[in-house]
C-alpha positions as CSV (number, residue, x, y, z in Angstrom):
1,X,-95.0,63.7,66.6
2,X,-94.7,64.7,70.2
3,X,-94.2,61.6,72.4
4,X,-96.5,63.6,75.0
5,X,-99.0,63.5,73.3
6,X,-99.5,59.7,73.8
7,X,-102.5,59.6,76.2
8,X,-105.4,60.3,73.9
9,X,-103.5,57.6,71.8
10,X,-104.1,55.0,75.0
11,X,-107.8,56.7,75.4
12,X,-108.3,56.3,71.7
13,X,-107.2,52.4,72.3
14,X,-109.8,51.6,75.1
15,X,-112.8,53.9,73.9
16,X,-112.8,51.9,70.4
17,X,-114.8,49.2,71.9
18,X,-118.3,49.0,70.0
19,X,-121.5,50.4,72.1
20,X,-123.9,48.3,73.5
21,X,-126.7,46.7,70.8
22,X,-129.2,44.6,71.5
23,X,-129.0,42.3,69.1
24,X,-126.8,39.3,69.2
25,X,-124.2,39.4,66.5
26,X,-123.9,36.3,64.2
27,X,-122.6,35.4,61.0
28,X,-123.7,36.6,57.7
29,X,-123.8,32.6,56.2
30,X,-126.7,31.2,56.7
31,X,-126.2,28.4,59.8
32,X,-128.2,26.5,62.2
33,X,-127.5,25.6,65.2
34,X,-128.7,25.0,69.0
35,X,-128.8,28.2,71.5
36,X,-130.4,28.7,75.3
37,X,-132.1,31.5,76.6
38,X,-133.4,32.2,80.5
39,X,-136.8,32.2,81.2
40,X,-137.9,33.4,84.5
41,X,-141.5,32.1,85.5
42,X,-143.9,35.3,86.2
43,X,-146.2,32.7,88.5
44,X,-146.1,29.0,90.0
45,X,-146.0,26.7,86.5
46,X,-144.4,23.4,85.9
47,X,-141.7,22.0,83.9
48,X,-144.6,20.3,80.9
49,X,-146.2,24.2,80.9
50,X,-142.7,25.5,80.3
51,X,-141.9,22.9,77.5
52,X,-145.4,23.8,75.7
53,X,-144.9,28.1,75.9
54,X,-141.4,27.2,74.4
55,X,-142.4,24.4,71.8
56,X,-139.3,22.4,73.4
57,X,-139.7,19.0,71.7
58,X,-139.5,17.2,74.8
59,X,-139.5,17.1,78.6
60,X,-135.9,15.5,78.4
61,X,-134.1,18.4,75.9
62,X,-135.2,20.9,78.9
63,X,-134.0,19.0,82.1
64,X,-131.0,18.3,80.1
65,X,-130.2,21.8,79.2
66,X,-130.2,22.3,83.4
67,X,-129.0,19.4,84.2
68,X,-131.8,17.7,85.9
69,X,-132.6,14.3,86.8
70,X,-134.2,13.1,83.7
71,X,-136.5,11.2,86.4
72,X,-138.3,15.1,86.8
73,X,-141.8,14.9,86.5
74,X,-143.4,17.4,83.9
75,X,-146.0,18.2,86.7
76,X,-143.7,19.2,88.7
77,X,-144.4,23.0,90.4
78,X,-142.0,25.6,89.6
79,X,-141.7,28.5,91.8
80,X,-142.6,32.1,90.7
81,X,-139.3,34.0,89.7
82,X,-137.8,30.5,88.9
83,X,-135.2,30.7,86.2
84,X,-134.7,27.9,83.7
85,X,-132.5,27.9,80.8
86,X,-134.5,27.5,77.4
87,X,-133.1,25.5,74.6
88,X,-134.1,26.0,71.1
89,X,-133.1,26.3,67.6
90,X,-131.4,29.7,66.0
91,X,-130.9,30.6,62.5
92,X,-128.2,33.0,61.5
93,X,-128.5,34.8,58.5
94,X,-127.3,38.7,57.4
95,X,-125.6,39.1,60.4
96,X,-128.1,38.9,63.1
97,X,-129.3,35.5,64.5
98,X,-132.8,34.7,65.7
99,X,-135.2,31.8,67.0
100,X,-136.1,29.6,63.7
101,X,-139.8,28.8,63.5
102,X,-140.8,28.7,67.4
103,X,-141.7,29.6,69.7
104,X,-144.8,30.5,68.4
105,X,-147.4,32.4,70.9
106,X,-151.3,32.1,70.6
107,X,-152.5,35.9,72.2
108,X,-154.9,35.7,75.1
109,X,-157.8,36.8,77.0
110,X,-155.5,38.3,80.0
111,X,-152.9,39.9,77.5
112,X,-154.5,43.4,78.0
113,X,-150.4,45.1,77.9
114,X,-150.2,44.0,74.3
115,X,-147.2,43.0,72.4
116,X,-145.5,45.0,75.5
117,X,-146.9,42.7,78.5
118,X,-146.0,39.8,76.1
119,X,-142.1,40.7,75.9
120,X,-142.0,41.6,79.2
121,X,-144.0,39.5,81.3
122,X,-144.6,36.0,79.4
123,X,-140.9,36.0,77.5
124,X,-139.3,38.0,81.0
125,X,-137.9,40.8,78.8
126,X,-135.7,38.4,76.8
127,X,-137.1,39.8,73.3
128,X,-138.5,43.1,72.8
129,X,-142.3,44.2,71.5
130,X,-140.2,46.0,68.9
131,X,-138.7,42.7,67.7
132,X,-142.2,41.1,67.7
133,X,-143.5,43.4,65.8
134,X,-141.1,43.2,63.1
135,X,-141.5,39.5,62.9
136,X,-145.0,39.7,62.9
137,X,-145.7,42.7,60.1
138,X,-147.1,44.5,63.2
139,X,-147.2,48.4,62.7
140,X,-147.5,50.9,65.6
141,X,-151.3,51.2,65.3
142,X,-152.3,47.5,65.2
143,X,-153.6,45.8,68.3
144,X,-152.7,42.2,68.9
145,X,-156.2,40.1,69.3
146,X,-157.3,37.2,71.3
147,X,-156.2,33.8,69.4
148,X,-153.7,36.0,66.9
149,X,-150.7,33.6,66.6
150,X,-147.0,35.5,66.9
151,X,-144.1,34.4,66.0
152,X,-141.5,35.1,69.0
153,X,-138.0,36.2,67.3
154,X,-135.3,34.8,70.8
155,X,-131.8,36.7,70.0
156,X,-129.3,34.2,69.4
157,X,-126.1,33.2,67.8
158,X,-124.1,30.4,66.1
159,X,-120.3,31.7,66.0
160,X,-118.0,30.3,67.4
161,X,-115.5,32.4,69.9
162,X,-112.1,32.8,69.8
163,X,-111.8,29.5,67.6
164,X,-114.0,27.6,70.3
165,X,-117.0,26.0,69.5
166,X,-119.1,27.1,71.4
167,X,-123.5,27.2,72.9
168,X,-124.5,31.1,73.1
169,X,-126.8,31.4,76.2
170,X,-128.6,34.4,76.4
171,X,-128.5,35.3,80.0
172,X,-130.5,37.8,81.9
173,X,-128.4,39.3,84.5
174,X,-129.6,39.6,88.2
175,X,-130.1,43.0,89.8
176,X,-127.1,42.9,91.7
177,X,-124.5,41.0,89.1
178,X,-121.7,42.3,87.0
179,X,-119.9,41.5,84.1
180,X,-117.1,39.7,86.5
181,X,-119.5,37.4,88.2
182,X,-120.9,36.3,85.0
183,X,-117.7,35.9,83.7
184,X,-116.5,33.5,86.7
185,X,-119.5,31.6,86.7
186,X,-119.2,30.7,83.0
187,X,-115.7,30.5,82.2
188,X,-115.3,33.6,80.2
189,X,-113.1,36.5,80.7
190,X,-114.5,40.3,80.7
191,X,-113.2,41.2,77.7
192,X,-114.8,38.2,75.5
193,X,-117.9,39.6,77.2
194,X,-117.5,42.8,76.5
195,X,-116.8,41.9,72.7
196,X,-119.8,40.4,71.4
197,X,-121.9,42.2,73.5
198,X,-120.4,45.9,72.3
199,X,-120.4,46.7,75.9
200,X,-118.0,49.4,76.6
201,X,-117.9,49.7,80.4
202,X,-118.4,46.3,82.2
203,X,-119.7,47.8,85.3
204,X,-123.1,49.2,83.9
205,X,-124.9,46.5,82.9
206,X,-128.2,46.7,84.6
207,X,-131.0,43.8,85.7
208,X,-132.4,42.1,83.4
209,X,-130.1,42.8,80.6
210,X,-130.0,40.0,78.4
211,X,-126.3,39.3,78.1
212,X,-125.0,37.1,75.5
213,X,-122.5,34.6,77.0
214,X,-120.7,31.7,75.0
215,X,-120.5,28.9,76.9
216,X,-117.8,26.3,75.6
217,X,-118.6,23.4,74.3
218,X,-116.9,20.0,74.9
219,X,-114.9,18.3,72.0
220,X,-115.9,15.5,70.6
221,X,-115.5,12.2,67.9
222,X,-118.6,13.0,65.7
223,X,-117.8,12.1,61.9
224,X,-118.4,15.1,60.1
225,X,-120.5,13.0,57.5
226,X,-122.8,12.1,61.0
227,X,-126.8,13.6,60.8
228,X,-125.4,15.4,64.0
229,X,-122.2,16.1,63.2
230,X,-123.6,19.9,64.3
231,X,-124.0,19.0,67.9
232,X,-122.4,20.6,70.5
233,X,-123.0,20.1,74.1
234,X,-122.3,23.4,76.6
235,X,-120.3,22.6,79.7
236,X,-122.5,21.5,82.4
237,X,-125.7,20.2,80.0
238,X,-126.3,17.1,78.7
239,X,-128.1,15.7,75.7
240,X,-130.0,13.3,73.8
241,X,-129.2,12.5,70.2
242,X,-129.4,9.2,67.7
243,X,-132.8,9.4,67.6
244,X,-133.2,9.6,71.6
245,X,-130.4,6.4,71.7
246,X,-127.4,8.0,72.7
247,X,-127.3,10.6,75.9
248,X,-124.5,12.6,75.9
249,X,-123.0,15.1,78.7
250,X,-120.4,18.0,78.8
251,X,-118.3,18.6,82.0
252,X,-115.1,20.2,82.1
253,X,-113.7,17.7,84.6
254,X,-113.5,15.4,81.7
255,X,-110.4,16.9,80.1
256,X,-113.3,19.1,77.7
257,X,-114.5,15.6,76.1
258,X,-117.5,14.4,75.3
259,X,-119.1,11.7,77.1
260,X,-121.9,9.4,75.9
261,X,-123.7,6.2,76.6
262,X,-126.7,4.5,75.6
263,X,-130.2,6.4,76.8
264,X,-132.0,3.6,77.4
265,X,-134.8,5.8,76.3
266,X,-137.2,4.2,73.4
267,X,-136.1,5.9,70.0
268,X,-138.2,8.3,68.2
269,X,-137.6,7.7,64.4
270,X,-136.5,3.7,65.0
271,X,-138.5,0.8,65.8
272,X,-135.1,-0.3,68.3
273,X,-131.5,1.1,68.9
274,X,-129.3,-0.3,66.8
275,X,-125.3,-1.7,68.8
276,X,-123.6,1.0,70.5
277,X,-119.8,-0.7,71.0
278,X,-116.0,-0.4,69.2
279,X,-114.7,-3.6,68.0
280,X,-116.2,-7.6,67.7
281,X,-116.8,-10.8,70.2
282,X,-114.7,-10.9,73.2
283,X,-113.0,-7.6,72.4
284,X,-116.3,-5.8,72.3
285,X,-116.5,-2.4,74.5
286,X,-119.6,-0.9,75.1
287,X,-120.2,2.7,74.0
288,X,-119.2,4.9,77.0
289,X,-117.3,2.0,78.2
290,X,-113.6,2.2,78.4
291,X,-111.0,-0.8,77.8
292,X,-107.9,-1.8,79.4
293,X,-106.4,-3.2,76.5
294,X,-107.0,-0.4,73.8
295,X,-104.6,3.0,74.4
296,X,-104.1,2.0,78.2
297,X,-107.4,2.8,78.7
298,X,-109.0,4.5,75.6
299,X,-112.9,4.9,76.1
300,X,-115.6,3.7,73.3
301,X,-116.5,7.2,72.0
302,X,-119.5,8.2,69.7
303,X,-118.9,9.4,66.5
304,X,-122.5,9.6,64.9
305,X,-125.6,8.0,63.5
306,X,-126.8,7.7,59.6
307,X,-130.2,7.3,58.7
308,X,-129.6,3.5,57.7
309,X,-129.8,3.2,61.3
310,X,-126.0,3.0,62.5
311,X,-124.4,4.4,64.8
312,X,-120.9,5.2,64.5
313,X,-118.7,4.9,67.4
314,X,-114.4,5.1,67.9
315,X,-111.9,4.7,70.5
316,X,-110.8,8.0,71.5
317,X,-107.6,7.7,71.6
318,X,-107.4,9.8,74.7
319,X,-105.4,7.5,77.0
320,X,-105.7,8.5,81.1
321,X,-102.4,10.6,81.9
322,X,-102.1,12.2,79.1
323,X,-104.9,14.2,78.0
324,X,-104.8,16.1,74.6
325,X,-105.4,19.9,74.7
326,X,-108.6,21.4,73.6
327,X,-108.3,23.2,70.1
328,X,-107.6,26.8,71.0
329,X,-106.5,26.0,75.0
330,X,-104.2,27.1,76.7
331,X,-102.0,25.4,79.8
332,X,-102.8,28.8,81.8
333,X,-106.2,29.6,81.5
334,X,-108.1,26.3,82.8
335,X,-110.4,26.4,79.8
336,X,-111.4,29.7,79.9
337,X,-112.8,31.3,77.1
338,X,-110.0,34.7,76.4
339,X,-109.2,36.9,73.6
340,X,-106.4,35.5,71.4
341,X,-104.9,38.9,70.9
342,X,-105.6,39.9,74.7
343,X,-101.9,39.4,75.6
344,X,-101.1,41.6,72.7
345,X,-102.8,44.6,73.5
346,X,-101.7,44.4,76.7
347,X,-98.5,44.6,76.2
348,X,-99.0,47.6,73.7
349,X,-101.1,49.9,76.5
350,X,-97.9,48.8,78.9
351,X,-95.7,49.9,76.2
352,X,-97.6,53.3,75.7
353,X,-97.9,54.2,79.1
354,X,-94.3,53.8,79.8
355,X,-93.7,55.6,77.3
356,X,-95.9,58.6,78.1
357,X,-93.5,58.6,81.6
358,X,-90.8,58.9,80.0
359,X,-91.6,61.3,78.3
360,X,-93.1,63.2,80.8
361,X,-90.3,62.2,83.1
362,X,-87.7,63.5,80.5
């Protein structure tokens, strides 16, 4: 084969990247797990109106997927053009991943765009009428009517990235963003982005593309025989878990671990919250807590709750000085969220362009 013939080979290379799809991709086993969303606010609202449109459970699961003071009242006025990140729960199945069981929206008086307005102004574009319609059994021809209840089907996904565990946030870019900025703000690099989103050119994403970006999630001591032994807090959240007991926040300042305390926050399921500390007596250490006597300074970590109401805590083992890396970390890349075999093709592109010079050189 002539060697000079090597730059459709390099073209070939970079054009194999999938096209864009709007769905999220997720794996085919069926799997549950927690996902966010952005919601921009089409008027002036508050924070409880918010939690009702979105069925959020409760006031606290939204403030802590923002990280607000959990002292926010649900009166409180949003803006119009606010955004808030929405969690809620997503069920992969066949491949594709959507919003299990809610939202669910009631149709009303004012709706006069249809299943079009609905997507577009209630939900801020982040689901299509299409995709309503299909969840709905809604043909072409079918007008939606006052009080008709639809099921809203949020894209999401469950896999993890690049052996990370991972919360996929559905993000609806800005006007004026690119694939860069998002990537910088969320600790993912451009090509991760690019991946799961089958973009093929990260400068033409447009506003108000919904952009799926995996956020990491912090590591953390939860038995895998805990009720949650699912949960995953994404960097810069926090949640509540245990029945409400336990409150637990992700911050990459914390060497990528997760930290958790008691709530203080009266327990949904149970009548009171049962001990939270490692060890007996004197020796006790409150969950959160760290002692100066275990691992130089190991910290009283949760590791779960059973429904015999017990909750499950462990020294960490993760004494100050010497942190242990995060599975599927690197020393280089602060956390950062890369291809594993991005180094590799790299290095082949160098390889084929060089060799294309020489050739042509020759």
């Amino acid at each position: 084969m002539d060697c000079c013939s090597l730059p459709p080979l390099v073209f070939l290379i970079i054009s194999t990247f999938p096209l864009y799809a709007s769905a999220f991709k997720c794996g085919s086993s069926p799997v549950k797990c927690q996902a966010l969303i952005d919601h921009i606010t089409p008027e002036s609202t508050t924070f409880v109106e918010v939690q009702t449109l979105f069925a959020v459970r409760n006031l606290r699961t939204l403030l802590g997927a923002n990280n607000l003071p959990r002292s926010t009242p649900p009166d409180q006025k949003l803006p119009a053009k606010q955004t808030l990140k929405i969690p809620f729960p997503c069920l992969c199945h066949s491949g594709a991943g959507i919003s299990n069981k809610r939202p669910v929206y009631t149709v009303k008086q004012g709706d006069y765009d249809g299943l079009k307005g609905i997507a577009e102004k209630v939900f801020s574009g982040a689901v299509t009428d299409a995709a309503i319609s299909a969840a709905n059994g809604i043909s072409g021809k079918d007008p939606v009517k006052v009080g008709q209840n639809l099921s809203i089907p949020l894209p999401c996904s469950c896999d993890d990235v690049e052996g990370m565990k991972v919360v996929h946030y559905g993000h609806l870019a800005e006007s004026w963003s690119s694939l860069e900025a998002i990537a910088d703000r969320y600790g993912v690099s451009v090509p991760i982005l690019m991946e799961i989103n089958g973009l093929k050119d990260g400068s033409s994403i447009r506003g108000g593309q919904l952009i799926d970006v995996p956020i990491r999630a912090c590591n953390s001591s939860i038995r895998s025989d805990s009720i949650d032994s699912q949960l995953l807090v994404a960097n810069g959240t926090y949640a509540f878990t245990a029945h409400n007991c336990v409150q637990c926040k992700c911050d990459s300042a914390n060497n990528w671990t997760l930290q958790c305390q008691p709530s203080g926050v009266r327990p949904s399921d149970w009548s009171t919250c049962p001990a939270m500390q490692c060890g007996e007596g004197n020796d006790a250490v409150l969950l959160g807590n760290s002692s100066a006597s275990a691992c130089g300074g190991a910290t009283c970590a949760y590791g779960g709750f059973s429904s015999n109401q017990t909750i499950f805590t462990t020294f960490d083992g993760t004494c100050s000085g010497s942190p242990s890396p995060a599975p599927g970390s690197g020393s280089s890349n602060g956390g950062e969220i890369v291809p594993k075999n991005s180094n590799m093709v790299l290095l082949s592109l160098v390889h084929l362009i060089v060799l294309y010079l020489f050739c042509i050189g020759g």
